[in-house]
C-alpha positions in Angstrom: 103.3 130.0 117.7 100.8 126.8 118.7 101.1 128.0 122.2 99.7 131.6 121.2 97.0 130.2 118.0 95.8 127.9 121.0 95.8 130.5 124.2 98.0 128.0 126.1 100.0 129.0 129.1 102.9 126.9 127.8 106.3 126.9 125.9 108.9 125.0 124.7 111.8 124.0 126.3 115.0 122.2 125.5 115.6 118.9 127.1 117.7 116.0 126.6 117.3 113.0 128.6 115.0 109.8 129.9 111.1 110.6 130.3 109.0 108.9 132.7 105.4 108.5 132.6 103.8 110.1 135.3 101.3 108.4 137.5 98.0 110.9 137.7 97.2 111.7 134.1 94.3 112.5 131.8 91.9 109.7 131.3 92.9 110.0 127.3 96.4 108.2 128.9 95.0 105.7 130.1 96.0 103.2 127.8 99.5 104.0 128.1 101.7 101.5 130.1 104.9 102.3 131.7 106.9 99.7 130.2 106.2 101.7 127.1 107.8 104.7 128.1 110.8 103.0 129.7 113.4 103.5 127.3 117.0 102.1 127.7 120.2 103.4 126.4 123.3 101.8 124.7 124.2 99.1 127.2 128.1 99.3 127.9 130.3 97.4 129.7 129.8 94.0 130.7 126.8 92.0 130.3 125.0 92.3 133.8 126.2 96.4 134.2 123.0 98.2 134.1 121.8 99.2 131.2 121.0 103.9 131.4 118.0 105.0 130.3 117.8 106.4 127.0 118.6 110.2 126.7 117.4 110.9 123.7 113.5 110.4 124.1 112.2 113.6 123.4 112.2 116.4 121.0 112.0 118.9 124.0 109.5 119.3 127.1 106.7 121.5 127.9 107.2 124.4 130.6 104.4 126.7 132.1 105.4 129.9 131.6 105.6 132.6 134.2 104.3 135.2 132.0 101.5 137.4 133.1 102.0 135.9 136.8 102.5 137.1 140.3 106.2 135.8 141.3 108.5 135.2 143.9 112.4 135.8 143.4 114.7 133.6 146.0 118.4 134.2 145.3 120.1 130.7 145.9 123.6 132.3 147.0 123.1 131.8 150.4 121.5 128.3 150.5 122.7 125.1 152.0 125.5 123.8 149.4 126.6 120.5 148.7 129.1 119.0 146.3 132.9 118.9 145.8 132.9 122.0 143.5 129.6 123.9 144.6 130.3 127.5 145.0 128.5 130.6 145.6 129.7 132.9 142.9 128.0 136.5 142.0 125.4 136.5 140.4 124.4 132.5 141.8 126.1 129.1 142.5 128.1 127.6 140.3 127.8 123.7 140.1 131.4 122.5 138.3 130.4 119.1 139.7 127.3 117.2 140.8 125.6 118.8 143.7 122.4 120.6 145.4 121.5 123.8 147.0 119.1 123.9 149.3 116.7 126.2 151.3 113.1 125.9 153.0 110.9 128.4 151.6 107.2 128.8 152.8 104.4 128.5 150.5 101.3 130.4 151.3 98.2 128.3 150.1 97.6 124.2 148.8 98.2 125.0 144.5 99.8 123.7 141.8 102.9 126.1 141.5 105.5 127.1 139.1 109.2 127.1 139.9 111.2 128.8 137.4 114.9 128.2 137.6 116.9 131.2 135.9 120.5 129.1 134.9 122.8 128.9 132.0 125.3 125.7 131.3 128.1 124.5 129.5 128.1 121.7 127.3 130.6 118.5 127.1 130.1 115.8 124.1 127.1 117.9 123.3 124.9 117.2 126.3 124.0 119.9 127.9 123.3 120.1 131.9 120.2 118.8 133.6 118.9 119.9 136.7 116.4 117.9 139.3 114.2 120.5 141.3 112.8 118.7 144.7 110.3 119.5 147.2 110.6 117.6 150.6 113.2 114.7 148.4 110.5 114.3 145.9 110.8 114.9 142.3 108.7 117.9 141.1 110.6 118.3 137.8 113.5 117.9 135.8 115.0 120.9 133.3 117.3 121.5 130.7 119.7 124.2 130.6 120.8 124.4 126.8 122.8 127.8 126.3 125.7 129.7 127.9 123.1 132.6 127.9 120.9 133.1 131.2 117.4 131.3 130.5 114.8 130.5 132.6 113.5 127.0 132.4 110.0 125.7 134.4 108.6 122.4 136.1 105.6 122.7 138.3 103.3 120.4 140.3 101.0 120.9 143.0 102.1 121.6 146.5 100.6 121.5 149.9 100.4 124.8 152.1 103.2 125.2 154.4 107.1 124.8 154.9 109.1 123.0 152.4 111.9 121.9 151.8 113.3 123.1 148.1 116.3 121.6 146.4 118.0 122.2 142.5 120.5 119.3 142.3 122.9 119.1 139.0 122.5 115.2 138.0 124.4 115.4 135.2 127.7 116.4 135.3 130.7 115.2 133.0 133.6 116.3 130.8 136.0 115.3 127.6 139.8 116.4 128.5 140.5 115.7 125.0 138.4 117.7 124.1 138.6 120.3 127.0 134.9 120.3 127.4 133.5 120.5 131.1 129.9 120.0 131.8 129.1 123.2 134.7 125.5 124.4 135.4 124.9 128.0 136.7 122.2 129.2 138.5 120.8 132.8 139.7 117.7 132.6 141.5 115.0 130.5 142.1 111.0 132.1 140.7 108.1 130.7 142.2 104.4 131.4 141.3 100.9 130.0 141.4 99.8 128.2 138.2 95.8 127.9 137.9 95.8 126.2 134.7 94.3 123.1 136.1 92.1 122.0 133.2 96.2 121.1 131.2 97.3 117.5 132.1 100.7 115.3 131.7 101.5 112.5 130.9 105.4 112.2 131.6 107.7 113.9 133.5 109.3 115.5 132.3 106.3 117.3 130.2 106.7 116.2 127.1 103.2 115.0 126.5 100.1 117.2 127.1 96.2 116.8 126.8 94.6 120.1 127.0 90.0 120.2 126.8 89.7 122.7 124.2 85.6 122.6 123.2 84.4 119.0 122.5 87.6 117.4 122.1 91.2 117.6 123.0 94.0 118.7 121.7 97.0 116.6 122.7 100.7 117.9 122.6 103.5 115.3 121.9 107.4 115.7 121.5 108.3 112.1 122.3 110.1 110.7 119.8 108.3 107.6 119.0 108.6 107.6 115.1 112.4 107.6 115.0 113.2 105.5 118.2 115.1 102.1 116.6 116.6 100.7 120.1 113.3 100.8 121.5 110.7 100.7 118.6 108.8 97.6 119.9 107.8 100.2 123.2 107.9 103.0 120.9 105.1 101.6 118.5 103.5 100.4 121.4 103.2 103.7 122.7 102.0 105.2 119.9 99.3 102.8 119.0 97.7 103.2 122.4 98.1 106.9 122.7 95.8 107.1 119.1 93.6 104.5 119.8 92.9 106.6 123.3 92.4 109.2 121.3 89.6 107.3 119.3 91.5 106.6 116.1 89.8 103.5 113.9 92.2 101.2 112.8 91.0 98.1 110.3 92.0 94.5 111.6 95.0 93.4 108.6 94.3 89.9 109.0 97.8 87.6 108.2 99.7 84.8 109.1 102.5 84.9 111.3 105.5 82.0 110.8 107.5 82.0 114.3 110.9 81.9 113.8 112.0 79.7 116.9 109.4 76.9 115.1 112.1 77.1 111.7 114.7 74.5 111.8 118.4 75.9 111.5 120.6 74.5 108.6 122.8 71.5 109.4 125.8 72.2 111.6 125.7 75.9 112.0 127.7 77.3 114.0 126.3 80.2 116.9 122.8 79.6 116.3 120.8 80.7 118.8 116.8 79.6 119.6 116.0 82.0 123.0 112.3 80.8 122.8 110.8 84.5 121.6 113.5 84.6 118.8 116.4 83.2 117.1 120.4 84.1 116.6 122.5 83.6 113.9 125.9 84.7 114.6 127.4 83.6 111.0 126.2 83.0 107.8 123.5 80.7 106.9 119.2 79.9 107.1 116.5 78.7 109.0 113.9 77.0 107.3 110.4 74.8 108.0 107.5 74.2 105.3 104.6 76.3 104.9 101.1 76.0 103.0 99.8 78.5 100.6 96.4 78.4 100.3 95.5 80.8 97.2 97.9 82.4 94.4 98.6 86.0 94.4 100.8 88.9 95.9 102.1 88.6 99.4 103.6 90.9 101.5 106.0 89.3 104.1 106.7 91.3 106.8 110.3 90.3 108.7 110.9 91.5 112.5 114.5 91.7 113.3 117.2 93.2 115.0 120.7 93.2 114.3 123.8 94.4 115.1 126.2 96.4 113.1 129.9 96.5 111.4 131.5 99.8 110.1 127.8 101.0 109.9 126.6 98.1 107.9 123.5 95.8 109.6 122.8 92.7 108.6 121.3 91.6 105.5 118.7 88.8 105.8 117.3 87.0 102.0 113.8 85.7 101.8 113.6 82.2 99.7 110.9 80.2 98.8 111.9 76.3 97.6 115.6 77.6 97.6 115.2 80.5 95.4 115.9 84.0 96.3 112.8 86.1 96.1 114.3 89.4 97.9 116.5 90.8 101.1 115.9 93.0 103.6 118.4 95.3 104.6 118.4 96.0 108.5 118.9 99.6 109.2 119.1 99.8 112.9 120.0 97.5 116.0 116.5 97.9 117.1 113.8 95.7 116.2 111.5 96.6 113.6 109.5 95.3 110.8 110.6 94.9 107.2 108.7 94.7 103.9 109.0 92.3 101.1 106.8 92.0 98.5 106.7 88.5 96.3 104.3 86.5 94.0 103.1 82.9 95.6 101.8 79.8 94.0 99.1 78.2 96.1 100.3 75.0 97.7 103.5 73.4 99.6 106.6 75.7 99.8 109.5 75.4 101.7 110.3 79.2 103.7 113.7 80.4 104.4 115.2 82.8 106.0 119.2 83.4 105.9 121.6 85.5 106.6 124.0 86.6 104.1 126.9 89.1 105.5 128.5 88.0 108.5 131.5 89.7 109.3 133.7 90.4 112.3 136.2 93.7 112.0 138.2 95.5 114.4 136.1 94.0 118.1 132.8 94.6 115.7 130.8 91.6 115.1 127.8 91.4 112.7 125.0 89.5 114.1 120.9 88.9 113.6 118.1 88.2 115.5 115.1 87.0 113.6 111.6 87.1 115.7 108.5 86.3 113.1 108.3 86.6 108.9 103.9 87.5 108.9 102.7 87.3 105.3 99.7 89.3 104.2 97.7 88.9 100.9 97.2 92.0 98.6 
């Protein structure tokens, strides 16, 4: 519907999976870092495994759509297969494991082009298959197949006149036998058409972030999910301030004062506490503290940045007390980091700030820890 208000050549498509930001962009992305938009996954195994990229970064990507375009069907049947279980099978190839089919195809003019891959997929743990289209071992896009029905999903980039060589790879392939799930992608042709919809520019790939000129201004497309992200919320936020500050927002300066945590001084003879220079670890029950100065009486808020990790669902819960008394607690509700709010009334002059941590508990290979970074407080 905001495709057709707007008059944009685009649609939605489903996708699940890691989105990278792209290198040529609109100058309203300029502000946006890489780091920001590298996401990581749950780490698993042991400590120095690599840690995947998060698949869960966006609400979907943007595809041009072929409509209303002059295109070119290739039927992939008879391309250059490779995999264990890659087979040609009417009406396309079937990929029951991770492999490519390849062709060279002949492109008749330098454009930016649309390739539309006409596939359907299985799921298994409810991830659906993902497919990496390549031109001469480059990336040119990667697309989500997310139905057993024949759909036709789009990437598009520009390409040089001439001979190529044209790959759709399935990257993603995987199973549950307890579940008797198997992962499989299918795919009937191959659609290829010019796109001259320069004036549209994107930020990742895949397209999950747009900036289209529409009059004086622009109007910006966005699916990544930087409001809900907890593992990642640090890059997240990050990514969202820049992107609206790009885009000329006006934020006021909140002037505070920020205690360090790795400054506070860990109660006598606790055990499993951590100080990693940029934060601290408690791994059992028990409080940091160091004296502080108020200089005026009022209403604070103290703003907490911590991450924890979790036991039967339950994150760690982390009390805020001023000369020993309890003045409030912050329940985590993620393992990512993130700020929490505490409001409190202050006297002016010497206090004594702790922070502890109240509901340790190891269960069943679970253990309940907390990582404190900074407590800022901010007058009202």
């Amino acid at each position: 519907m905001l495709s057709h208000s707007f008059g944009l050549d685009l649609a939605h498509q489903p996708y699940a999976g890691p989105v990278t930001r792209v290198e040529q962009c609109h100058p309203r992305f300029g502000w946006i870092a890489r780091e920001d938009l590298y996401w990581l996954g749950e780490h698993v195994g042991i400590g120095w495994a690599e840690t995947p990229r998060a698949d869960g970064m966006a609400d979907g990507s943007l595809g041009v759509t072929l409509e209303g375009k002059q295109v070119q069907t290739h039927e992939v049947e008879q391309w250059k297969l490779e995999g264990s279980i890659v087979e040609a099978r009417a009406p396309g190839v079937t990929f029951a494991t991770s492999g490519s089919a390849s062709a060279e195809l002949e492109l008749p003019e330098s454009a930016r082009y649309v390739f539309g891959i006409v596939a359907r997929g299985t799921p298994a743990d409810g991830v659906w298959p993902r497919c990496r289209v390549s031109v001469d071992g480059e990336t040119l896009g990667i697309v989500g197949v997310a139905s057993d029905a024949w759909q036709t999903a789009t990437c598009f980039g520009q390409i040089e006149k001439g001979r190529h060589a044209i790959s759709i790879e399935f990257i993603n392939d995987g199973g549950n036998s307890q579940r008797h799930e198997d992962r499989n992608l299918f795919v009937d042709k191959l659609l290829i058409a010019r796109d001259d919809a320069a004036d549209t520019a994107f930020l990742t790939n895949p397209p999950a972030v747009t900036a289209i000129p529409r009059g004086k201004g622009v109007l910006v497309l966005d699916l990544l999910r930087w409001d809900t992200e907890d593992r990642n919320a640090r890059k997240a936020a990050r990514y969202a301030g820049a992107l609206l500050t790009s885009l000329g927002g006006n934020f006021s300066a909140r002037h505070g004062v920020a205690i360090e945590c790795e400054t506070m001084t860990p109660q006598p003879d606790m055990p499993h506490f951590q100080n990693r220079g940029n934060a601290v670890s408690l791994a059992c029950n028990g409080c940091i503290e160091r004296p502080v100065r108020v200089e005026a009486n009022g209403g604070y808020t103290v703003e907490i940045l911590a991450s924890g990790s979790s036991v039967e669902g339950v994150y760690p819960l982390v009390e805020l007390r001023i000369d020993g008394e309890p003045v409030g607690q912050i329940q985590l509700k993620s393992g990512g980091w993130r700020t929490y709010p505490l409001k409190t009334n202050l006297t002016a002059g010497e206090h004594r700030l702790s922070l502890a941590f109240v509901n340790d508990l190891q269960r069943q290979g679970e253990d309940r820890n907390v990582l404190l970074d900074k407590a800022t407080f901010y007058p009202e």
